[in-house]
N, C-alpha and C positions, 0 to 999 in steps of 0.2 A: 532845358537840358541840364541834368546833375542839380536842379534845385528846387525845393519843395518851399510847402507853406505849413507855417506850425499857427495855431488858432490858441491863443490863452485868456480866459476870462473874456471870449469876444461873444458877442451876440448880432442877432440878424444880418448872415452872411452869405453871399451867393458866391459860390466858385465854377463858372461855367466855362465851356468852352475851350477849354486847355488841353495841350498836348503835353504831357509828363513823361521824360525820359528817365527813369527809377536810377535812382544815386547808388552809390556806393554805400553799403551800412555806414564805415567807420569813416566817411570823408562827406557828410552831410545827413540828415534829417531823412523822414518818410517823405514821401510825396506831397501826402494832403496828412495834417495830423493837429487831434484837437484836442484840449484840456477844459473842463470845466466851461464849456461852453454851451450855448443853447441860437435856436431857430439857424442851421447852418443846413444851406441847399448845395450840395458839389453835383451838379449836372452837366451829364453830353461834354465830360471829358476822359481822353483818352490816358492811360497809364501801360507802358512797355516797359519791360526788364530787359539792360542793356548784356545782362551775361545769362541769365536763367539759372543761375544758382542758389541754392535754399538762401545759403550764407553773404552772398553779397550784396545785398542790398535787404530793402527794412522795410518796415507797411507801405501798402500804399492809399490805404483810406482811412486811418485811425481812431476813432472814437473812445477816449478813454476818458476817467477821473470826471464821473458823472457830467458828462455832457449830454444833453438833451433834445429832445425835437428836431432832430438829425436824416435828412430825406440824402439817401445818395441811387442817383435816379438816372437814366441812360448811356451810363460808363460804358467803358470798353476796357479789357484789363487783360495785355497780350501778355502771357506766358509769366505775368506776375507769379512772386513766390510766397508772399507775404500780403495778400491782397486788402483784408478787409476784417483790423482790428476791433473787437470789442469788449472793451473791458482790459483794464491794464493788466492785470495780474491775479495771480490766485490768491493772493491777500488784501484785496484791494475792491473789500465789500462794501462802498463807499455808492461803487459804481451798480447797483440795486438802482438808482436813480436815471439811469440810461434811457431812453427811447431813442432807437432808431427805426427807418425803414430800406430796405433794399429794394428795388423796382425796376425793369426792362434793362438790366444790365446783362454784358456779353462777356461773361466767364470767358474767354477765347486759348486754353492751353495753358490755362494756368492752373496754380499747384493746389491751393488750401485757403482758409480761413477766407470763407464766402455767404458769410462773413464766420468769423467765430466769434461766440458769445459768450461772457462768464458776467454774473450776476446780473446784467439790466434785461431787458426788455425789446425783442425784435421782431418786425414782420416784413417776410421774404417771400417776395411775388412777383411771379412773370419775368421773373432772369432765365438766362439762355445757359445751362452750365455746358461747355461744349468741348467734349473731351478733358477733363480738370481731370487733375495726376494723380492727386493724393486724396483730397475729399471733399465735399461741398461746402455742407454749411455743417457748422459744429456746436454743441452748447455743452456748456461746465460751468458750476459749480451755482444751481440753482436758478440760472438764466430759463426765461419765457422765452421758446423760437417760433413765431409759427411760417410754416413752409408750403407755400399753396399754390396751385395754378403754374408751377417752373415746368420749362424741361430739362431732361436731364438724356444727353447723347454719349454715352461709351464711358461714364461714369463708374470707377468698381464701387465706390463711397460715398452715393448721393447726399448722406447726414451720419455724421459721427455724433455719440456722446460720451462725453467724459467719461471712464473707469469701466465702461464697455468694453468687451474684447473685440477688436473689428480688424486687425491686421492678420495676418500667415501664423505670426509669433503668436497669438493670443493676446496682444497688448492693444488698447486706442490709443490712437495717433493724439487726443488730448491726453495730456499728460496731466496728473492731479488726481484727487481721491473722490471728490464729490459732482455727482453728475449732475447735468441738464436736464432742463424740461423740453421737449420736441414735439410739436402736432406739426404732423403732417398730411394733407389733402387735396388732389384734385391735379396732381402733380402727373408729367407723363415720362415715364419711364424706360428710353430706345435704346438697343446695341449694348448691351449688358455684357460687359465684360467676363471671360468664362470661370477669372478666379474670384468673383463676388462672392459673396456669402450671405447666407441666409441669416436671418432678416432683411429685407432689401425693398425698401430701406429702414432705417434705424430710427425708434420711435420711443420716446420713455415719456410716460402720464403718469409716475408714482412711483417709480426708484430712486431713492437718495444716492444709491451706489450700487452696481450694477450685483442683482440676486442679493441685494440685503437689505437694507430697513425701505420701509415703505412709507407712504404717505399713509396715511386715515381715511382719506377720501381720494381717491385718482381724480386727477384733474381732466375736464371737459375742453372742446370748442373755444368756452363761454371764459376762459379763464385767458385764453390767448386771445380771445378778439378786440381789435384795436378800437379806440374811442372817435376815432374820423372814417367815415365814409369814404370809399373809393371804389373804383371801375376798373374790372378785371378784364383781360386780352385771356380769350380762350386759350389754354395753354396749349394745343393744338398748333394754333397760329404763333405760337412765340416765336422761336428760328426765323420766319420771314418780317415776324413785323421788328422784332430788336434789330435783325443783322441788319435792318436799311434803316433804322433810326439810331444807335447808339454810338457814342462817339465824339470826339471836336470834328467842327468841320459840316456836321450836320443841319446846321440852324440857318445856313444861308448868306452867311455875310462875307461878304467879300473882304472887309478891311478890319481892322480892331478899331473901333471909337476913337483910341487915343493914343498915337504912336509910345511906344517901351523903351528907356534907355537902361539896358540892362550891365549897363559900366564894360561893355566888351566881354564878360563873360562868357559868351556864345556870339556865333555868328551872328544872330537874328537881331533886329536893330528895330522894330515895330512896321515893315515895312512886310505886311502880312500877307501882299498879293505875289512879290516875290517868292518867299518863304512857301507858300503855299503851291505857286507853280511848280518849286523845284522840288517839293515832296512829292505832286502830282507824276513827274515829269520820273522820277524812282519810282515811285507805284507803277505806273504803266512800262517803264523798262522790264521791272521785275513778272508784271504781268505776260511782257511778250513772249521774258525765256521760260515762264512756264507752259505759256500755251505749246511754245517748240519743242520744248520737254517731252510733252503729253503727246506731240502731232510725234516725233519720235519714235516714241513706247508704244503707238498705236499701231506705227509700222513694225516693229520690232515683236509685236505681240502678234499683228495678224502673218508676218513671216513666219514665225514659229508653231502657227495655228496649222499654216499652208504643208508646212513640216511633216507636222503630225499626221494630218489628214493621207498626206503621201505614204508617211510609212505605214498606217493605218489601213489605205488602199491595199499597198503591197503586201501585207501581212495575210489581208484576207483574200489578197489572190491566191497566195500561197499555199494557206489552207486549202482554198478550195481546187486545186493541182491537186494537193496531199488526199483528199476526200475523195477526190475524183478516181485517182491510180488505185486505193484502197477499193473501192467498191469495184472496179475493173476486175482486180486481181480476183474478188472473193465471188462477184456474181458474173463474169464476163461480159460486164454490160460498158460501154466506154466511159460514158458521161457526156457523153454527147446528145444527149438527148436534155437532159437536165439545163444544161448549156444554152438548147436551141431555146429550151421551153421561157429562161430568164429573158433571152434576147427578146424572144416574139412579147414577153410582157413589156418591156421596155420601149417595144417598138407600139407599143400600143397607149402607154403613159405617156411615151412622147406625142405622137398626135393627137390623144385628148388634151395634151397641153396647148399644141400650137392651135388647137378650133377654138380656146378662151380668148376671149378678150383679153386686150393690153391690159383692162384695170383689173379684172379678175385675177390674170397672173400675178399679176404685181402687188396684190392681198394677200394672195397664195405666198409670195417670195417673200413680206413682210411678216405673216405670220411661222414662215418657219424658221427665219430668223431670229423672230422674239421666242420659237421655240429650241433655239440652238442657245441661246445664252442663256434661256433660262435653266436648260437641261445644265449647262457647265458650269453652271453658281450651286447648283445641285452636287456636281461632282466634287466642287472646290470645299462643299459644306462635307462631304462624306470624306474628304483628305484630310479637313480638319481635326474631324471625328479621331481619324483613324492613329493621326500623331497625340490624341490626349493620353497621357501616360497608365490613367485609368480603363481605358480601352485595352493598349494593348498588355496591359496587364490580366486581361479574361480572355481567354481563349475561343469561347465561343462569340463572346461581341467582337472578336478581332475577327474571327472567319465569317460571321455576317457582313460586318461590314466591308471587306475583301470582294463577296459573293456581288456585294450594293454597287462596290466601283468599276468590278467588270463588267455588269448589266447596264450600266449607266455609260460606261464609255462604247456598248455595243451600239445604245437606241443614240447615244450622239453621232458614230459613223453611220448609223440607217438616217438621221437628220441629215447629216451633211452630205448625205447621198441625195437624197431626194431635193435639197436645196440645189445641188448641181447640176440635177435634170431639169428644174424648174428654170434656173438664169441660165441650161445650155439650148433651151427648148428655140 
């Protein structure tokens, strides 16, 4: 809690297993942070930001001032703001000597720098980037990123590079004049934010700076691929196999080796089975009140469902009153005939209901169900539609799509009609 580990001129080091509470920038160190070092593994530990502000707190995985052969491999990084430095600075071409690798980590709402890269050498594969704020993985100023096998969920800026325009403003979020190198491959791309921008995602094989001098030969594959062997998690599968492996806490051990006197700093004294229950014991608190949350909004949502459906009901009674009297007045006919004719059908849907079987109905009542929600993610996509400023800015795409959400809210009372005779049968 509030205190990190700085790495200077250290070699062959394992940093596993930790839960990292992110400091304050100006009242302590990065998290994890390393200088000129080489064979450093930080694994299956956890890193939270205690406020979530760009400014208050500092890296949380930093590889700087040519550090080398550097594996930062089933992390977890909650709501981190500064996740995963590389390369000190834009003057600080020293760090050309870098290699790291990124591997089944869980970006979990966090901000940037996933990692960001300036002049070394990176390979980034099978991380979870899951809902990240600002951008994913970035390179400047002559860095090698390659970007393979990730997924990437509700991403606007799966990969930034330097001197690219990739913001609203026209500006990248890397700041500096000389771009990255970025292959990216095989990577899966979900829930795509609607103010992305094209290219999507962002890829440079042969810009110094973004539409100006060029390489001689665009770079290949063959230029980013790493010199060790490894074994790729279909990026398909990443979401389920990271979220249940990254992380402290993951490995199975119930106690730490060797009790921690951490001079009173923090509560935690090495006494790991404690410490662990009463996290357990919050996680599952926290668990409960959201499930109550959810059971809540369930009821709250199908009350208002129930709502709708009523006034829905009534509305098209009403019409059909209004429809009725009209045709009376013009042809003298009542509407009683019309009337009879819905009844005798209804009376007729209803008995071929009740001669099904119990399982038959009950396929029948699960498929119009899945076709009622399906029909209202339909409608909720055409509201969307309809609030884009670009829509309603066309007059004809606003009256189509107007035409979309009254047809669509008609076939969902003809659903929720026939759902009703089905479970009133």
């Amino acid at each position: 809690d509030r205190i990190g580990l700085f790495l200077v001129r250290s070699s062959n080091i394992v940093i596993r297993n930790i839960n990292f509470q992110q400091p304050k920038a100006n009242n302590g160190t990065d998290a994890v942070s390393m200088q000129e070092s080489e064979g450093v593994w930080v694994d299956h530990c956890t890193f939270t930001s205690l406020n979530q502000t760009k400014d208050y707190e500092d890296g949380s995985t930093d590889v700087t001032h040519g550090s080398n052969g550097v594996t930062v491999s089933w992390c977890r990084y909650i709501k981190t703001q500064k996740s995963c430095l590389v390369g000190h600075s834009n003057n600080q071409s020293s760090d050309t000597q870098i290699t790291a690798t990124f591997h089944h980590n869980w970006f979990d709402g966090s901000s940037s720098r996933h990692p960001r890269v300036r002049f070394g050498r990176a390979h980034v594969y099978n991380n979870l980037y899951d809902g990240c704020t600002t951008y994913g993985v970035g390179s400047a100023y002559g860095a090698k990123v390659l970007v393979e096998y990730n997924y990437f969920d509700g991403v606007q800026l799966p990969t930034d590079i330097c001197s690219y325009p990739a913001k609203e403003n026209n500006e990248s979020n890397l700041t500096g004049s000389v771009a990255g190198y970025l292959f990216a491959g095989e990577d899966i791309l979900v829930n795509r934010p609607a103010k992305a921008k094209e290219p999507y995602p962002l890829t440079n094989l042969k810009y110094k700076s973004y539409n100006g001098e060029t390489l001689s030969t665009p770079l290949t594959y063959a230029d980013f691929k790493p010199s060790y062997s490894y074994v790729v998690t279909p990026a398909a599968n990443v979401p389920e196999v990271v979220k249940a492996g990254a992380g402290y806490g993951k490995l199975g051990w119930a106690e730490a080796p060797v009790a921690v006197n951490n001079g009173g700093i923090t509560e935690y004294n090495g006494n790991y089975s404690y410490y662990r229950e009463r996290v357990e014991a919050e996680e599952a608190e926290a668990a409960e009140e959201r499930e109550e949350q959810e059971r809540l909004a369930k009821i709250e949502e199908k009350r208002a469902k129930e709502k709708e459906r009523a006034a829905r009901k009534k509305a098209g009674g009403a019409r059909a009153d209004g429809s009725a009297e009209t045709g009376a007045s013009a042809s003298g006919a009542t509407g009683s005939d019309a009337t009879a004719e819905q009844a005798r059908k209804d009376a007729a849907l209803r008995g071929s209901i009740q001669s099904m079987s119990d399982t038959k109905r009950q396929e029948m009542i699960d498929r119009a169900e899945a076709e009622i929600a399906m029909a209202e993610a339909e409608l909720k996509g055409i509201e969307y539609e309809m609030n884009d400023p670009a829509a309603q800015s066309d007059p004809a795409k606003s009256q189509q799509l107007a035409d979309a959400y009254a047809a669509k809210q008609v076939e969902i009372e003809e659903r929720y009609a026939k759902w009703e005779r089905l479970t009133e049968a």
